[in-house]
KEMI-95677 format. One line per field, with one value per atom (N, C-alpha, C, O): residue number from 1; atom name; x, y, z. Coordinates in steps of 0.02 Angstrom, whole numbers. Example, Ala and Ser with C-alpha at 12.3 -4.5 7.8 and 13.67 -1.06 7.14 Angstrom:
BEGIN
num: [1,1,1,1,2,2,2,2]
atome: [N,CA,C,O,N,CA,C,O]
px: [660,615,660,712,642,684,645,670]
py: [-284,-225,-165,-166,-112,-53,2,57]
pz: [390,390,390,423,354,357,394,402]
This chain:
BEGIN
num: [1,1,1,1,2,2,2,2,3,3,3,3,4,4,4,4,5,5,5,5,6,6,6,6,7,7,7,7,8,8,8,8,9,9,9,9,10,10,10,10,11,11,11,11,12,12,12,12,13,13,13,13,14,14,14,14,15,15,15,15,16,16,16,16,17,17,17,17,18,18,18,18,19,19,19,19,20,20,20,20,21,21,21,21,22,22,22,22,23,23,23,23,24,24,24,24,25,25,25,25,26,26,26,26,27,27,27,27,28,28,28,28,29,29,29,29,30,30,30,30,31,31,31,31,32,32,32,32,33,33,33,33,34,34,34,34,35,35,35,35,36,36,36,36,37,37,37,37,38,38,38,38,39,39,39,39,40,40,40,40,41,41,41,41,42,42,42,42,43,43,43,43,44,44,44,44,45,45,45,45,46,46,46,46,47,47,47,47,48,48,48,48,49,49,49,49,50,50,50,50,51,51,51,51,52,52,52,52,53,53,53,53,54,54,54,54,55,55,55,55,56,56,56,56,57,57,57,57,58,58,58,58,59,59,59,59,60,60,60,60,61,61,61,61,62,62,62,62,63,63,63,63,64,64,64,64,65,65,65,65,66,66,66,66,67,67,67,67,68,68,68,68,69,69,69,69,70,70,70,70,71,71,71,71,72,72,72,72,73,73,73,73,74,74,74,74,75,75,75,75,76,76,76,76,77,77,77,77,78,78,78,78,79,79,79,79,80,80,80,80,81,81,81,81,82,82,82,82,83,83,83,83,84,84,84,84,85,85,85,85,86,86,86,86,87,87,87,87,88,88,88,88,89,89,89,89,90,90,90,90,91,91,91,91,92,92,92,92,93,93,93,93,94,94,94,94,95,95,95,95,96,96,96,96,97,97,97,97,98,98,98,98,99,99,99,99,100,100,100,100,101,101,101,101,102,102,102,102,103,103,103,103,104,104,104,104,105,105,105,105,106,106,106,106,107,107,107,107,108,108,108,108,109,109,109,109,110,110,110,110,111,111,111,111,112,112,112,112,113,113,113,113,114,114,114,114,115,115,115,115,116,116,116,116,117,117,117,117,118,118,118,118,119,119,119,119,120,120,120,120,121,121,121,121,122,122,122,122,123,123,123,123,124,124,124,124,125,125,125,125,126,126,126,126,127,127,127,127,128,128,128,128,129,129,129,129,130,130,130,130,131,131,131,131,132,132,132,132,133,133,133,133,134,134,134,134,135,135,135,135,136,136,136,136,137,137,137,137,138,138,138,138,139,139,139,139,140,140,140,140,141,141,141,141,142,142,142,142,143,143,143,143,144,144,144,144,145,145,145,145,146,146,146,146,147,147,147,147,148,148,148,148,149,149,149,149,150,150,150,150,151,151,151,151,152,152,152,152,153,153,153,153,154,154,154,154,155,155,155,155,156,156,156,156,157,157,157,157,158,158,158,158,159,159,159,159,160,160,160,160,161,161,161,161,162,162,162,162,163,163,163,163,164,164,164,164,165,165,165,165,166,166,166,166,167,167,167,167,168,168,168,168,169,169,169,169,170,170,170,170,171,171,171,171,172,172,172,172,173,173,173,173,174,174,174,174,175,175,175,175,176,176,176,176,177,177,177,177,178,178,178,178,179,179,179,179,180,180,180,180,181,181,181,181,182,182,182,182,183,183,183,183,184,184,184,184,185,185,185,185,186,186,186,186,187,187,187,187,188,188,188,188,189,189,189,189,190,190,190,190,191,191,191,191,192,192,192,192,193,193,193,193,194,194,194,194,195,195,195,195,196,196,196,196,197,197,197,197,198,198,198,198,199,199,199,199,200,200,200,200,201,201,201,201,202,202,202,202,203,203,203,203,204,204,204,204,205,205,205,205,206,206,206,206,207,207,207,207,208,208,208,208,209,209,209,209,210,210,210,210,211,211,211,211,212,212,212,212,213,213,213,213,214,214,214,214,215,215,215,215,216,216,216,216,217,217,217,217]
atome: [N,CA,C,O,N,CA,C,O,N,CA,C,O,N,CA,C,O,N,CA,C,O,N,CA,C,O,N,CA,C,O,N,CA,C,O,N,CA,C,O,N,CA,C,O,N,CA,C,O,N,CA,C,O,N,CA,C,O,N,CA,C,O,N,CA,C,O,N,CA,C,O,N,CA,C,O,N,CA,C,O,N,CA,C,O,N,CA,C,O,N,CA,C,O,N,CA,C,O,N,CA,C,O,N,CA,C,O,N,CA,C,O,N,CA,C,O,N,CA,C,O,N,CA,C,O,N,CA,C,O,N,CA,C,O,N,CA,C,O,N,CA,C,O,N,CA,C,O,N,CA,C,O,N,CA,C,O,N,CA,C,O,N,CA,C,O,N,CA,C,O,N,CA,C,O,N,CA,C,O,N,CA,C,O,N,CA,C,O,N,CA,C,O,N,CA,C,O,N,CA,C,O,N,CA,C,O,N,CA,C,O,N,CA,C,O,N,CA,C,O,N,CA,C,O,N,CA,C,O,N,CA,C,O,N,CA,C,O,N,CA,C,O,N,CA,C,O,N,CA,C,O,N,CA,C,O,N,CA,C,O,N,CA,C,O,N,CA,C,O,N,CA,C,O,N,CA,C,O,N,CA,C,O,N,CA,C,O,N,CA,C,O,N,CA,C,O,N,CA,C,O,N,CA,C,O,N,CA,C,O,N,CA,C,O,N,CA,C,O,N,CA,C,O,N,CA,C,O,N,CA,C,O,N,CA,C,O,N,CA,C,O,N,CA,C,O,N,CA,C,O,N,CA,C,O,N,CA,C,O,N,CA,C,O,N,CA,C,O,N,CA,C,O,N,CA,C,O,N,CA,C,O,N,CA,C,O,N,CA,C,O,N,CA,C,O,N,CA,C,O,N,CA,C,O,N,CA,C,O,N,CA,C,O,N,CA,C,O,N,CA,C,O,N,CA,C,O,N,CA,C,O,N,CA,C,O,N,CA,C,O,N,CA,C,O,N,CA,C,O,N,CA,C,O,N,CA,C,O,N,CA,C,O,N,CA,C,O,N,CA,C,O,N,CA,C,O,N,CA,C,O,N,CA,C,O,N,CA,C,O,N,CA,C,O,N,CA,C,O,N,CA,C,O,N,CA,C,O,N,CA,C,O,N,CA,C,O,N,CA,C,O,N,CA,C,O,N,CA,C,O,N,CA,C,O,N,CA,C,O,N,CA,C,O,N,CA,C,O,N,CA,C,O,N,CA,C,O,N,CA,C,O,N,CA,C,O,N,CA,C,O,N,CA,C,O,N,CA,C,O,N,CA,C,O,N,CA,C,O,N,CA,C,O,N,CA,C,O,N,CA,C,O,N,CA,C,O,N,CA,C,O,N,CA,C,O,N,CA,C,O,N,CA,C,O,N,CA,C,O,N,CA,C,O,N,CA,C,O,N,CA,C,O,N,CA,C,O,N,CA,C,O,N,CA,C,O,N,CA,C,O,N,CA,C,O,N,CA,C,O,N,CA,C,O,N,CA,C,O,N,CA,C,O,N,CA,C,O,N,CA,C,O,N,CA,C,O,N,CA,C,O,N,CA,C,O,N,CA,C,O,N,CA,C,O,N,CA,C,O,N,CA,C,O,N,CA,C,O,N,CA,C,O,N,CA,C,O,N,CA,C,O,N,CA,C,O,N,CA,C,O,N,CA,C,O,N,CA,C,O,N,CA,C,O,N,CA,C,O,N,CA,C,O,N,CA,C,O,N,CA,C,O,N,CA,C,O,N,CA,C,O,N,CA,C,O,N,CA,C,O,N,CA,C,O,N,CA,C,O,N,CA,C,O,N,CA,C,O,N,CA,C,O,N,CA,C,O,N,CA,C,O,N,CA,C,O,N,CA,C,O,N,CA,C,O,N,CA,C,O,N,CA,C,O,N,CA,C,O,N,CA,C,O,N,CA,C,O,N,CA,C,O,N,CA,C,O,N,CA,C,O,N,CA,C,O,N,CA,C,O,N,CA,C,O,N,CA,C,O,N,CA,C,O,N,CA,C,O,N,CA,C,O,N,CA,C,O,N,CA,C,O,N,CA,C,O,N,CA,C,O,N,CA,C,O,N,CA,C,O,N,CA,C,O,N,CA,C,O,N,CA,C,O,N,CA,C,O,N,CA,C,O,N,CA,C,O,N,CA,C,O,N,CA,C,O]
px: [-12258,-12291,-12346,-12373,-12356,-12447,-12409,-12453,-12337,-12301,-12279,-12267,-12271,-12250,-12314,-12318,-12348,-12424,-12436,-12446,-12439,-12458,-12426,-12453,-12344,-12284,-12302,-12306,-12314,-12332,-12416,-12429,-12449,-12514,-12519,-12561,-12479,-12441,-12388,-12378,-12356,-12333,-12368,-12365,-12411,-12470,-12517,-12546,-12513,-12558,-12532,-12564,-12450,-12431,-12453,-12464,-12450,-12488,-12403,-12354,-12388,-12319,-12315,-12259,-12390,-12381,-12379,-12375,-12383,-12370,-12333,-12358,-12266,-12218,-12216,-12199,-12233,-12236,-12270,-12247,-12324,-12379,-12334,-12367,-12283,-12264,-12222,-12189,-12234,-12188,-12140,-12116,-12114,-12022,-11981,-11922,-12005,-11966,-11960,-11907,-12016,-11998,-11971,-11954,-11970,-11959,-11867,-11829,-11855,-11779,-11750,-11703,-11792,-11779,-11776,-11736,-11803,-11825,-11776,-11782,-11735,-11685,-11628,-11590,-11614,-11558,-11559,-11505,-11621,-11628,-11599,-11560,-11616,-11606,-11527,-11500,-11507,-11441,-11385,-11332,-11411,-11368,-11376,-11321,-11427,-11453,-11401,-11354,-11411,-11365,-11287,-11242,-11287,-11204,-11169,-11114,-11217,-11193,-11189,-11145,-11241,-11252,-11190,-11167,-11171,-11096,-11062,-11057,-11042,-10987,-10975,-10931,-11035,-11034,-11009,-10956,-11022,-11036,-10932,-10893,-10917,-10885,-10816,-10758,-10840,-10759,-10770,-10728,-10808,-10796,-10825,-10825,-10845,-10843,-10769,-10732,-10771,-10686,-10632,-10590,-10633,-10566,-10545,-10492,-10638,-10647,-10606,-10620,-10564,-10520,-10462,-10438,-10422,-10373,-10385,-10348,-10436,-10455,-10451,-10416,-10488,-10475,-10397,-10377,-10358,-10308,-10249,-10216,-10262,-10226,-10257,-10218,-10311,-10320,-10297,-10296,-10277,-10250,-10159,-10122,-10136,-10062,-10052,-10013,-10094,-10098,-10099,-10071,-10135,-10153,-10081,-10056,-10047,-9986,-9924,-9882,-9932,-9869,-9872,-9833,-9913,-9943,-9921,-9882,-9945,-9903,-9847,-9832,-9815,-9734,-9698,-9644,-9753,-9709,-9714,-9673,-9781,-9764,-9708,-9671,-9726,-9662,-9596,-9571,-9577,-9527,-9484,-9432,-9557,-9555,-9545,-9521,-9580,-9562,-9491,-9456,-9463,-9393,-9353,-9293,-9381,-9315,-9314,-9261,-9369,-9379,-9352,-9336,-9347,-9301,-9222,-9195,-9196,-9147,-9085,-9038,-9088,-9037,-9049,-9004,-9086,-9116,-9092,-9060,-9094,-9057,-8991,-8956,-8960,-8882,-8851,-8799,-8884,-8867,-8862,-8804,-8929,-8925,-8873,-8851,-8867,-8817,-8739,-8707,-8724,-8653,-8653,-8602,-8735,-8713,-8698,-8676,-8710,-8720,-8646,-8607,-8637,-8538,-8514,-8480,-8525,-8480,-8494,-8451,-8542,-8545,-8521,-8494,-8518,-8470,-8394,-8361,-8380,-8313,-8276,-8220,-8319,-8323,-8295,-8240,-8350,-8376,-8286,-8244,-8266,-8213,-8165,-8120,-8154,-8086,-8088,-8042,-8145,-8129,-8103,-8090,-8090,-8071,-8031,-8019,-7974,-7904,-7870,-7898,-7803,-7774,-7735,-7721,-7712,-7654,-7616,-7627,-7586,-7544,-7564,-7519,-7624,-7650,-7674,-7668,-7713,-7738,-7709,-7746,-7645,-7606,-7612,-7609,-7619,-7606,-7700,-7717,-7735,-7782,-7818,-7848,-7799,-7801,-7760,-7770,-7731,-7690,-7726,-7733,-7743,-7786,-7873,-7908,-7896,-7961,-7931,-7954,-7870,-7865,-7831,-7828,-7805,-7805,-7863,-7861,-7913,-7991,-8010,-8068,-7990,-8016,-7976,-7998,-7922,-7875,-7888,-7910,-7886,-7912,-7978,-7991,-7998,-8089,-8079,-8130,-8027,-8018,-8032,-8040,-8053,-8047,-7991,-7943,-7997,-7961,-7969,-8020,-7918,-7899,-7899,-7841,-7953,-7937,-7935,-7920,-7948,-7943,-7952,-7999,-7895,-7906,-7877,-7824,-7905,-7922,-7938,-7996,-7872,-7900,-7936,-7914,-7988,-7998,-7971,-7941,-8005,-7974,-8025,-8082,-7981,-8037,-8084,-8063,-8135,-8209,-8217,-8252,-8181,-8191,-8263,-8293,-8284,-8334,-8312,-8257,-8362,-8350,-8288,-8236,-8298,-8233,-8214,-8173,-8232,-8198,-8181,-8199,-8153,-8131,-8152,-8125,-8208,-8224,-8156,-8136,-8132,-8102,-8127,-8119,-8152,-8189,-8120,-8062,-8143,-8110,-8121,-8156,-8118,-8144,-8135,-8118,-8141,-8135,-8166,-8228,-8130,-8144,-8128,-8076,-8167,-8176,-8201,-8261,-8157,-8191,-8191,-8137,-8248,-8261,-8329,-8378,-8319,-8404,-8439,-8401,-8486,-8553,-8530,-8545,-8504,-8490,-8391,-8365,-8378,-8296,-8320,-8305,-8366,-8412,-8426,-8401,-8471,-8491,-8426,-8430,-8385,-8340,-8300,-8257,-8312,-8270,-8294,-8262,-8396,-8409,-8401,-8360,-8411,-8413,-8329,-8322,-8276,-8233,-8195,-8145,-8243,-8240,-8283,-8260,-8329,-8375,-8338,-8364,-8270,-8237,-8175,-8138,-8169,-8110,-8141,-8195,-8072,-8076,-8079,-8071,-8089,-8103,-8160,-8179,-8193,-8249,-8241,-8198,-8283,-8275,-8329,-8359,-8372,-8419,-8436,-8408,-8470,-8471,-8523,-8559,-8522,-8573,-8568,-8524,-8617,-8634,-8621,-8575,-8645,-8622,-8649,-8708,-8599,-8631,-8595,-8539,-8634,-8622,-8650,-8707,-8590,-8617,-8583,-8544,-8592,-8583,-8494,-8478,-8457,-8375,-8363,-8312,-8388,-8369,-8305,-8271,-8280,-8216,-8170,-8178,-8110,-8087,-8054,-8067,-8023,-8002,-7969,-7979,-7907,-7868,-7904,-7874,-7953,-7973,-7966,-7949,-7970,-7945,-8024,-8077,-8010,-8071,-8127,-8127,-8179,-8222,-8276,-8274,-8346,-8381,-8431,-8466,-8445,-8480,-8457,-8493,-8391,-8370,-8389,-8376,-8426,-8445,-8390,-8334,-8412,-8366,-8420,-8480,-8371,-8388,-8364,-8313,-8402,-8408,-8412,-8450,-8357,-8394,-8349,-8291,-8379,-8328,-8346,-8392,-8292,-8282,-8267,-8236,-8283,-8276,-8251,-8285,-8195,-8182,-8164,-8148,-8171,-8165,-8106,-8105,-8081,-8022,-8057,-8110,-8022,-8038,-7995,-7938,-8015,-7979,-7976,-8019,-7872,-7869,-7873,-7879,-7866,-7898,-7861,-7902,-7793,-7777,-7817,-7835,-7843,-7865,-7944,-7965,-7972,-8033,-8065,-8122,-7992,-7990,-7998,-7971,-8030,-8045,-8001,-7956,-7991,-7928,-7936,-7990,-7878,-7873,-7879,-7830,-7916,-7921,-7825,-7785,-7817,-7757,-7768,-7811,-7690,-7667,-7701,-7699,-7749,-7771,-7732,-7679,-7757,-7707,-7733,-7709]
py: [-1103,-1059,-1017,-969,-1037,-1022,-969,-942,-950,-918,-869,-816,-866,-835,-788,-728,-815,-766,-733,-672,-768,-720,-660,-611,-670,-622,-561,-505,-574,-532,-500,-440,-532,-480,-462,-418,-479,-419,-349,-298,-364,-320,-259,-201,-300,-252,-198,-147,-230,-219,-170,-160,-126,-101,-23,-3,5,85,121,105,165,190,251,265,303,349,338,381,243,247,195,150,203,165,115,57,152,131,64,15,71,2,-58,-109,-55,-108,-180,-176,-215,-278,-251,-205,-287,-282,-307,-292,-360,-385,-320,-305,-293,-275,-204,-170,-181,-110,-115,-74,-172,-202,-193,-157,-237,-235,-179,-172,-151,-92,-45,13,-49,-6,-34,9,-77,-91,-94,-83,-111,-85,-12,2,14,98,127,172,74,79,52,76,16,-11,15,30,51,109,167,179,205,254,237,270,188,177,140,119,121,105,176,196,214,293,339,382,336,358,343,376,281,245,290,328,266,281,358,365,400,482,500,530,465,494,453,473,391,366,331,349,292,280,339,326,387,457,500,520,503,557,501,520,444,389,362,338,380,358,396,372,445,483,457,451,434,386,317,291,292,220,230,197,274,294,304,273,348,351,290,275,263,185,144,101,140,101,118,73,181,193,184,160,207,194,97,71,74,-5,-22,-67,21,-18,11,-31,60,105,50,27,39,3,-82,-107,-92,-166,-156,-191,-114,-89,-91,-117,-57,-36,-114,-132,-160,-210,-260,-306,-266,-286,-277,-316,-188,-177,-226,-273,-188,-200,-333,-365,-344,-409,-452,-507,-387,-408,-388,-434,-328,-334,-359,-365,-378,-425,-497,-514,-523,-577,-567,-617,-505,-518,-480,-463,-472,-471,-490,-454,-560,-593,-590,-620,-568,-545,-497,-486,-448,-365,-374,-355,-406,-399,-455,-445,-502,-540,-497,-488,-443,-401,-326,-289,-323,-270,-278,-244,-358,-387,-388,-378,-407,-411,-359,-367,-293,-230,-202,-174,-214,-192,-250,-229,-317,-340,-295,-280,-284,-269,-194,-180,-135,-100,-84,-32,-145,-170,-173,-151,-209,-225,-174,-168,-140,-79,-49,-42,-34,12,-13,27,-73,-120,-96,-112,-59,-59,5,22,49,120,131,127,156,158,198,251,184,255,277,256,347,397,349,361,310,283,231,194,224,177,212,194,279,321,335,370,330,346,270,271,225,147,162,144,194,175,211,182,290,329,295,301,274,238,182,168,159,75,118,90,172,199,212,184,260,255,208,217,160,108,53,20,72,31,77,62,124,154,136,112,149,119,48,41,-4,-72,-81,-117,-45,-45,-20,-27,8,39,84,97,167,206,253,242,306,356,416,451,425,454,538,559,592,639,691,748,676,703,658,618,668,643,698,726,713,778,751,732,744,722,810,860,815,887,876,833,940,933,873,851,861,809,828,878,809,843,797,746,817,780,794,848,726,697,675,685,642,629,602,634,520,496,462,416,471,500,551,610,525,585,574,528,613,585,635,692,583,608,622,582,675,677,657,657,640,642,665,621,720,727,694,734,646,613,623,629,624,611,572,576,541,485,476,490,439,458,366,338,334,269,246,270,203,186,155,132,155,134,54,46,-1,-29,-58,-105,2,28,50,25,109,130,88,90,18,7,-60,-90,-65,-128,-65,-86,-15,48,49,53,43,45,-35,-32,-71,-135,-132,-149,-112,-101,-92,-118,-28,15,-28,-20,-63,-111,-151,-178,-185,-237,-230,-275,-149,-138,-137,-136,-140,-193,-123,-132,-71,-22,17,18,54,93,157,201,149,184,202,152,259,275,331,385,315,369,409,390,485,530,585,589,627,684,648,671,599,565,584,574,618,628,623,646,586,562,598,593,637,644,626,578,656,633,659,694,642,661,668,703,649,666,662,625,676,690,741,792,726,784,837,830,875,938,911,931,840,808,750,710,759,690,635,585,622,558,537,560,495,460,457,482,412,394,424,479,409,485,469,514,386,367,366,354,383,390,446,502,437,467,484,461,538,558,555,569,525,515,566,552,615,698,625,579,629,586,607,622,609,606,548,527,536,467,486,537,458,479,413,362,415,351,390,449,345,373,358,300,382,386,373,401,328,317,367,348,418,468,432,391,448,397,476,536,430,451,543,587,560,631,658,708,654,667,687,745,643,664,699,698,735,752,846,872,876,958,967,931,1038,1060,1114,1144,1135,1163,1255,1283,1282,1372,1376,1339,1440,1462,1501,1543,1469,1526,1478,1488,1406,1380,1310,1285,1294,1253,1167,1120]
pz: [2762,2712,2746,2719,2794,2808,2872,2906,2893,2952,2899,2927,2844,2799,2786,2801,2764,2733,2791,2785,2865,2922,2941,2967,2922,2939,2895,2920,2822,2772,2794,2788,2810,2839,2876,2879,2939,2988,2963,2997,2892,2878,2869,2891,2820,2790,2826,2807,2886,2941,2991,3043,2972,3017,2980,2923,3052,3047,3014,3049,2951,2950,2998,3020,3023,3059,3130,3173,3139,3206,3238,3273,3223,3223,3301,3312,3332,3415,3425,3454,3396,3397,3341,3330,3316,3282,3334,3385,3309,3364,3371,3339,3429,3428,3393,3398,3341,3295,3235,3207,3225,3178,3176,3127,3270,3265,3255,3229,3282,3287,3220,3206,3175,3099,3062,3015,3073,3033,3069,3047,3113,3143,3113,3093,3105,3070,2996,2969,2952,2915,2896,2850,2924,2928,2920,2889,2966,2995,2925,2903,2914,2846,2817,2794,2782,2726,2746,2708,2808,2824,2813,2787,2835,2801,2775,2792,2705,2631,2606,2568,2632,2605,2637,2599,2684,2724,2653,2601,2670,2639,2558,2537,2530,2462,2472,2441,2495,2496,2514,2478,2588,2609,2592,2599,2568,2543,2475,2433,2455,2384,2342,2281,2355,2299,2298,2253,2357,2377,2351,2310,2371,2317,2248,2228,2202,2159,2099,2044,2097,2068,2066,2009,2123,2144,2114,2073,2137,2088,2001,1963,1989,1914,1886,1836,1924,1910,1889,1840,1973,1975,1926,1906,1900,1851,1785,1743,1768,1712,1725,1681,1789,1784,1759,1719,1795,1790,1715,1683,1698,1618,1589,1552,1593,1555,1578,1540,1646,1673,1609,1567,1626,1578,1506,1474,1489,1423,1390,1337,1434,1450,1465,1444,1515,1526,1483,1490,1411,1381,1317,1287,1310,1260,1279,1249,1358,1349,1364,1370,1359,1355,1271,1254,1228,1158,1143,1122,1151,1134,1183,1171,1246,1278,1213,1186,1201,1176,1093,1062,1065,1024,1020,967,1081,1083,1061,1044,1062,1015,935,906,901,823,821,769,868,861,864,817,926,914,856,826,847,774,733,714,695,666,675,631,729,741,702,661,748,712,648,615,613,540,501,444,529,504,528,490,586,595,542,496,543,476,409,368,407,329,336,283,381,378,390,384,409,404,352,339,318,249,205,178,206,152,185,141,253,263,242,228,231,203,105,68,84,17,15,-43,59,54,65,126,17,20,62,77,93,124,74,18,120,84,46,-14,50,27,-28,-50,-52,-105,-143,-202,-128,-182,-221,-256,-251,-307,-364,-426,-330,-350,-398,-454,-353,-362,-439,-484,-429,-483,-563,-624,-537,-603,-630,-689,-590,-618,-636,-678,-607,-650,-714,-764,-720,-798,-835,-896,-812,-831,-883,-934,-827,-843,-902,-914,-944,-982,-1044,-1096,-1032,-1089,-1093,-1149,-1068,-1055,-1111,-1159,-1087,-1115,-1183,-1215,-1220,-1305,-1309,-1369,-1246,-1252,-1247,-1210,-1284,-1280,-1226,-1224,-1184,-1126,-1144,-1149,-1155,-1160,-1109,-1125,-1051,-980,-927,-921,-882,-814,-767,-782,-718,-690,-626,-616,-557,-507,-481,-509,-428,-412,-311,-278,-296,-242,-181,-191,-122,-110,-58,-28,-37,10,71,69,127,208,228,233,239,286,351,377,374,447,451,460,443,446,379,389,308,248,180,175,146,116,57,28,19,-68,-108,-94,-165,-207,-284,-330,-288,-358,-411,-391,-482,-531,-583,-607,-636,-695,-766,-809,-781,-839,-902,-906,-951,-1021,-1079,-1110,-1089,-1142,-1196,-1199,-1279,-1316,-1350,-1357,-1366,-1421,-1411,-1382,-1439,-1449,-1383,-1340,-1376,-1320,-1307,-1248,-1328,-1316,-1265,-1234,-1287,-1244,-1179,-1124,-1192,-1107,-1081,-1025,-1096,-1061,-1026,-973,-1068,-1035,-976,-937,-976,-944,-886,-833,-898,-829,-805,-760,-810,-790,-752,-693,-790,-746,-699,-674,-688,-635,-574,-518,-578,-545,-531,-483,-546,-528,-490,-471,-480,-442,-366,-337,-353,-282,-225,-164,-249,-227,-246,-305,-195,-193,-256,-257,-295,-367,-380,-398,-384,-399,-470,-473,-508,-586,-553,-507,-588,-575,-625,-668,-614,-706,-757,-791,-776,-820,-891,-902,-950,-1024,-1069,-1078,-1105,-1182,-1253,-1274,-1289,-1324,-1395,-1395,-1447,-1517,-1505,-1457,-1541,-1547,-1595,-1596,-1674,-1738,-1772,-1736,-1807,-1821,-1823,-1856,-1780,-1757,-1817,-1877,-1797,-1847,-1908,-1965,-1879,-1892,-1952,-1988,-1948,-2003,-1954,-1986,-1903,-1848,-1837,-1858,-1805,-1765,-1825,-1881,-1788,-1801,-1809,-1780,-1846,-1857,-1819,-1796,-1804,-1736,-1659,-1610,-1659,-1596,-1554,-1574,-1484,-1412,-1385,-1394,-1342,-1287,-1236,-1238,-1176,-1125,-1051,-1019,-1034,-962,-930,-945,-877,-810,-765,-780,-693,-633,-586,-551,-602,-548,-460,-447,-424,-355,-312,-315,-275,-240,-176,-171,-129,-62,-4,17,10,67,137,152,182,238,299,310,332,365,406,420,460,501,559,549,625,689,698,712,692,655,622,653,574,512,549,553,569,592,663,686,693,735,718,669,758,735,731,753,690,693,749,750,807,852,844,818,858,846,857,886,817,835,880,894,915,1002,1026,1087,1012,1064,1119,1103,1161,1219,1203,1235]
């Protein structure tokens, strides 16, 4: 302690304008002192200022890459949930394509809609297939229908149509009063039923192929 207090009042005790008269310990020290000062001060100036752009950078690619590698660690991890879900979604449009008739059922099929109407205790005053409207890969077939009995015939009509084993859809659908006809007939509560029914055709691989420009190869 007492080599300590002396070291320190020799410090005290040195002239700063006259460096010459200081010990050799401390002219030593105080040179390397110097020396380390100068080049932490290098250092800082001539390479961690000029790199620190690069460091910045790499620290942001780092954090983006990290990112990315967690995204892509959550959907590896639910991978098997997606293609479970995928399969269930090709079954269920499998499905849905097995209710859509071909060329060759659409006649079977038009017959059993008006079928479901007569069934139900209505009277058949139009059925009106129209022409049919290509989509991608099917074909809607509008229908124009007309129907005439009471709200309770409609509705076993639509329920009907809900039970065929084919894709059957109602649309513009209107009801109005029907009265009695010219004839003294019918009922003076009996509705008529505006509806077009729409069922859909499955186009096969022909069918959904362009059709070729003429003169073309």
């Amino acid at each position: 302690m007492k080599k300590l207090n002396e070291l320190l009042e020799q410090l005290r005790a040195l002239d700063p304008n006259d460096p010459g008269r200081w010990p050799l310990g401390v002219r030593v020290g105080t040179v390397v002192l110097l020396f380390v000062i100068a080049a932490a001060a290098g250092y800082w100036y001539f390479v961690w200022k000029a790199k620190r752009p690069e460091l910045l950078e790499a620290r942001a690619k780092e954090t983006e890459l990290w990112n990315t590698l967690e995204s892509k660690a959550r959907k590896a991890a639910n991978l098997q949930a997606y293609k479970d879900q995928l399969a269930e979604m090709e079954k269920s449009f499998g499905a849905m394509l097995r209710q859509l008739p071909n060329r060759t059922e659409v006649p079977n099929l038009l017959v059993d809609i008006s079928q479901t109407g007569l069934a139900a205790g209505l009277e058949e005053k139009l059925f009106q297939p129209q022409g049919e409207n290509r989509k991608d890969f099917y074909a809607e077939l509008p229908i124009a229908i007309r129907l005439t009995g009471n709200y309770h015939q409609m509705g076993n009509f639509a329920s009907g149509i809900a039970a065929l084993p084919r894709i059957v859809t109602l649309h513009d659908i209107e009801i109005v009063p029907s009265g009695r006809d010219a004839r003294g007939g019918g009922s003076l509560g009996d509705l008529t039923l505006n509806v077009t029914a729409k069922t859909y055709r499955y186009l096969d691989e022909e069918e959904q192929a362009p059709a070729q420009p003429a003169g073309g190869k």
